[in-house]
C-alpha positions in Angstrom: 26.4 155.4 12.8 27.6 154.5 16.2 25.7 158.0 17.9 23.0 156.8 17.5 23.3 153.7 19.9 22.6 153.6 23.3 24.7 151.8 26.0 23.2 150.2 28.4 24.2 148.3 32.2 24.9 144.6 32.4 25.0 141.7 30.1 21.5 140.7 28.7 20.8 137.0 27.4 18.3 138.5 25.1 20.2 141.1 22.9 16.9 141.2 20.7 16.0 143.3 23.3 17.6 145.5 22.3 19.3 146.2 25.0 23.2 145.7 24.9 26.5 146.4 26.5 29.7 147.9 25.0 30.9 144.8 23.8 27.3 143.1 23.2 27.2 145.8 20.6 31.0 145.4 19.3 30.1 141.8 18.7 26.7 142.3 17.2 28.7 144.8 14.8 31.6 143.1 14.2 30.1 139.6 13.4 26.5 139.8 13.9 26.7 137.5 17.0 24.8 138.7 20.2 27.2 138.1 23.7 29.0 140.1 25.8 32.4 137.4 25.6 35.5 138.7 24.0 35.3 139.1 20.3 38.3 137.3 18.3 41.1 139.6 18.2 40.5 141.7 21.0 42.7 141.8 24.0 41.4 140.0 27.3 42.3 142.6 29.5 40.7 145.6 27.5 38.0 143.4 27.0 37.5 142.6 31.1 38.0 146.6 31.3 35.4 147.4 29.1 33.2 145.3 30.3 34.0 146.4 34.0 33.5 150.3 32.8 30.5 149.8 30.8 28.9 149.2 34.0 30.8 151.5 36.6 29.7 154.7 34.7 25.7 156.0 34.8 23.9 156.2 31.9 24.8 159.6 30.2 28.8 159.0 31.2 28.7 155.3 29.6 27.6 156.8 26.6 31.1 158.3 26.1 32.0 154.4 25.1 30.6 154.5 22.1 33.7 155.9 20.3 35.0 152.7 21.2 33.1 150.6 18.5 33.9 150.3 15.5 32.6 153.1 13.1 35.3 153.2 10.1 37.9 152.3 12.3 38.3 149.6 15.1 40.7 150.9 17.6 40.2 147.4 19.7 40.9 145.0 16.8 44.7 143.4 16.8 44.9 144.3 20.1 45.0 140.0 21.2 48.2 138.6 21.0 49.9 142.1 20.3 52.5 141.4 23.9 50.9 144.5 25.1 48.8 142.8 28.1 51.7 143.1 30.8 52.2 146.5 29.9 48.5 147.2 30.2 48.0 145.5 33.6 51.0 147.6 34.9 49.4 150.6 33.9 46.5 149.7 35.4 47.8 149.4 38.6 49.8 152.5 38.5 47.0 154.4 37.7 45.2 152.4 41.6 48.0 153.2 43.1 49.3 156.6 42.3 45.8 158.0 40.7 43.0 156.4 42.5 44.2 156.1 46.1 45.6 158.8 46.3 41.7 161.2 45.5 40.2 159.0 48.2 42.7 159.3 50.7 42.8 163.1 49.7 38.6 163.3 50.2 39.1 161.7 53.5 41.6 164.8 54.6 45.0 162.2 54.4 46.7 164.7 52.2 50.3 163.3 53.4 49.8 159.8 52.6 47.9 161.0 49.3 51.2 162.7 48.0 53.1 159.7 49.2 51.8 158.1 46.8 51.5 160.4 43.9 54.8 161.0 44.3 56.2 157.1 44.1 58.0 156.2 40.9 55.6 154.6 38.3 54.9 151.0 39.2 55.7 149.7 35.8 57.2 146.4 36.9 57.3 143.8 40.2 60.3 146.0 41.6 58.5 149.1 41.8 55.5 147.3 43.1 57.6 146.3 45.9 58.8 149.6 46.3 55.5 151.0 46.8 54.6 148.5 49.4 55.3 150.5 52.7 54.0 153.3 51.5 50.1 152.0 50.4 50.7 149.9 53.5 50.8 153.2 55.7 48.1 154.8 53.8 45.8 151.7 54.5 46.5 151.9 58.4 45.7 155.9 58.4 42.7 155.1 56.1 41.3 152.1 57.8 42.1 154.5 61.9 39.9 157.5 60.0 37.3 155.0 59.1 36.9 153.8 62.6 36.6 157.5 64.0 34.3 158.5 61.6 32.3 155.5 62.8 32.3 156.2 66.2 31.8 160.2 65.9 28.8 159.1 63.6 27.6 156.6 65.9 29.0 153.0 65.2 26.2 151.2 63.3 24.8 154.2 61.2 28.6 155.5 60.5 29.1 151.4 59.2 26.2 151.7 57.3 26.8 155.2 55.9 30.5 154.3 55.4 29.4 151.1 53.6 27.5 152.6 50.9 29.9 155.4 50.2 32.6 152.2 49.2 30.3 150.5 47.3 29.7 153.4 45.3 33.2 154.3 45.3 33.7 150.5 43.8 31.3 151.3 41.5 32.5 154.2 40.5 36.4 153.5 39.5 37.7 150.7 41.4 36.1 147.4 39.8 37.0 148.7 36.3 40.8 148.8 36.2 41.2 146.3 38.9 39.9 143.8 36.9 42.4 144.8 34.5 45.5 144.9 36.9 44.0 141.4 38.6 43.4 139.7 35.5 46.7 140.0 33.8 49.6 141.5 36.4 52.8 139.8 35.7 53.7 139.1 39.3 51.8 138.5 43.0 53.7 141.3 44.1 51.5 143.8 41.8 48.4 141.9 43.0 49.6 142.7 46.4 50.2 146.0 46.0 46.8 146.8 44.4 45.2 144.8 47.2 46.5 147.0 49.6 45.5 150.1 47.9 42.5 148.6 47.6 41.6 149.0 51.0 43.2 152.2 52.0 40.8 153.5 49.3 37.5 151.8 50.3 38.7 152.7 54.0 39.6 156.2 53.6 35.9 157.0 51.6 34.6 155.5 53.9 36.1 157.6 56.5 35.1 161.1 54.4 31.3 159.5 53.7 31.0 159.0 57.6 32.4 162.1 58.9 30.6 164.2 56.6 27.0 161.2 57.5 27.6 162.1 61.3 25.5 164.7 62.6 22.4 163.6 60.3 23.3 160.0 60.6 22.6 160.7 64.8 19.3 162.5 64.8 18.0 159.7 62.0 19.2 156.1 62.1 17.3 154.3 65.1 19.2 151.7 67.6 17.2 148.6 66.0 17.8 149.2 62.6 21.3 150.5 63.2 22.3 147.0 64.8 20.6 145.3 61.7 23.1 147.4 59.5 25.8 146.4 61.8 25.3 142.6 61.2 24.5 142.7 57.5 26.8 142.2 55.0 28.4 144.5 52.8 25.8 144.7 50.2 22.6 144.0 52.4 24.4 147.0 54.4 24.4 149.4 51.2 21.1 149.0 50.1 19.9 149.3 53.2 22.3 152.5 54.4 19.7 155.3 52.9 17.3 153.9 55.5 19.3 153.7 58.2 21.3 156.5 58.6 18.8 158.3 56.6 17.8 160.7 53.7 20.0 163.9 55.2 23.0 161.6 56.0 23.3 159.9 52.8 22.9 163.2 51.0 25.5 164.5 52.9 28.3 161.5 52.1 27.0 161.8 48.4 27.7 165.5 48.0 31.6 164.9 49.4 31.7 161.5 47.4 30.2 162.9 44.2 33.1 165.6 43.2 35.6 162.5 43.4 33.7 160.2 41.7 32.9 162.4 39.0 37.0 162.9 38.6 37.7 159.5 38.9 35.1 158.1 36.0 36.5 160.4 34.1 40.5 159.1 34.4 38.6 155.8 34.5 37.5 156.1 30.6 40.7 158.2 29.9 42.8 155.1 31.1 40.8 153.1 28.7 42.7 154.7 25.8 46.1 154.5 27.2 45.1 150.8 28.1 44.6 150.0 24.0 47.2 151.9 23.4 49.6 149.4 25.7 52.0 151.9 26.0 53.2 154.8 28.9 52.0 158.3 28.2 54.9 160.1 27.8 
């Protein structure tokens, strides 16, 4: 029953429409009730996730949600109040931390402080969140000095604005879905800190990659004026406004080094989503 549906991006007031999210469409199924909140007896954190990577993924990948509804069986019901959610939001931020910083660090050529953190031991409590600490910290300061070349070999205000879209798609991509899930539920500020921090050496370092790779095009295309306008924006007037500054050529180049990654990292994204109900480590 549940092929046939089609998942579609954001919440919509009107589910007659019938448009409807992944868990518009649990709910309508489960109870016959038409809102996106979290249905009775399913976990706040997979239902924050869920949400988060209904929206993150385009419109053939989100379709791969689907065999998260409930079709004979209901993988998501029971999953409140089973003492799982700690263990879920550590998971979560193991997988930003030793998964998802690591491929955008890698993209942006920091292959040293990517295995750093590969190779830390999981972060499955506030000690080993710690642990990790200098090493994201490192990786931010590499990430954040590659973004600010890449800037200035672009050109400063069309490297920003190139640089600005490639983390908002990044974001898009991976990032929003399980840190909403680590944010929501970690156990202790130090695991918030940690995936703060990894945070930003991601968004810097794909940054870095989109820019460097921008550069050349970014130069002959983006015009003084409009580059200064970029500048000053903010972060989402500068990404929907980066394919007219730096241009057609530039942002097609920072999309064909992005897309390989982001590609990957969906993927782990909706994989993560099963160990996530699970609520335990994969062996």
């Amino acid at each position: 029953m549940t092929e046939t549906i089609w998942l579609a991006h954001g919440n919509h007031p009107d589910c007659d429409d019938p448009q409807r999210c992944l868990f518009e469409w649990y709910n309508h199924l489960t109870r016959g009730a038409d809102t996106h909140q979290c249905p009775p007896g399913v976990s706040p954190v997979l239902h924050r996730y869920g949400l988060r990577l209904n929206d993150a993924l385009d419109d053939s990948k989100r379709q791969q949600l689907r065999r998260y509804l409930p079709d004979g069986a209901d993988v998501l019901a029971g999953t409140a109040g089973d003492g799982k959610d700690e263990t879920r939001s550590y998971i979560a931020l193991d997988w930003l931390i030793r998964t998802w910083t690591p491929a955008w660090l890698g993209v942006a050529g920091l292959s040293k402080e990517a295995t750093a953190l590969r190779e830390l031991r999981r972060v499955a409590d506030s000690a080993a969140a710690r642990a990790a600490g200098p090493a994201i910290s490192q990786a931010r300061e590499k990430a954040a000095a590659a973004w600010d070349a890449a800037g200035d070999a672009a050109w400063d205000a069309a490297g920003d604005a190139a640089g600005a879209a490639a983390g908002a798609a990044a974001w898009d991509a991976a990032w929003d879905a399980a840190w909403a899930a680590a944010w929501d539920a970690a156990g202790a500020a130090a695991g918030a800190a940690a995936g703060a921090a990894a945070r930003d050496a991601a968004w810097a370092a794909a940054g870095a990659a989109a820019g460097a790779a921008a550069g050349a095009a970014a130069w002959a295309a983006a015009g003084a004026a409009a580059g200064d306008a970029a500048g000053d924006a903010a972060w989402a007037a500068a990404w929907a406004a980066a394919r007219d500054v730096a241009g057609d050529a530039a942002w097609a180049a920072a999309g064909a080094v992005l897309s390989p990654t982001v590609a990957q990292l969906q993927d782990s994204a909706i994989a993560l989503y099963d160990v996530l109900i699970a609520g335990e480590w994969p062996a």
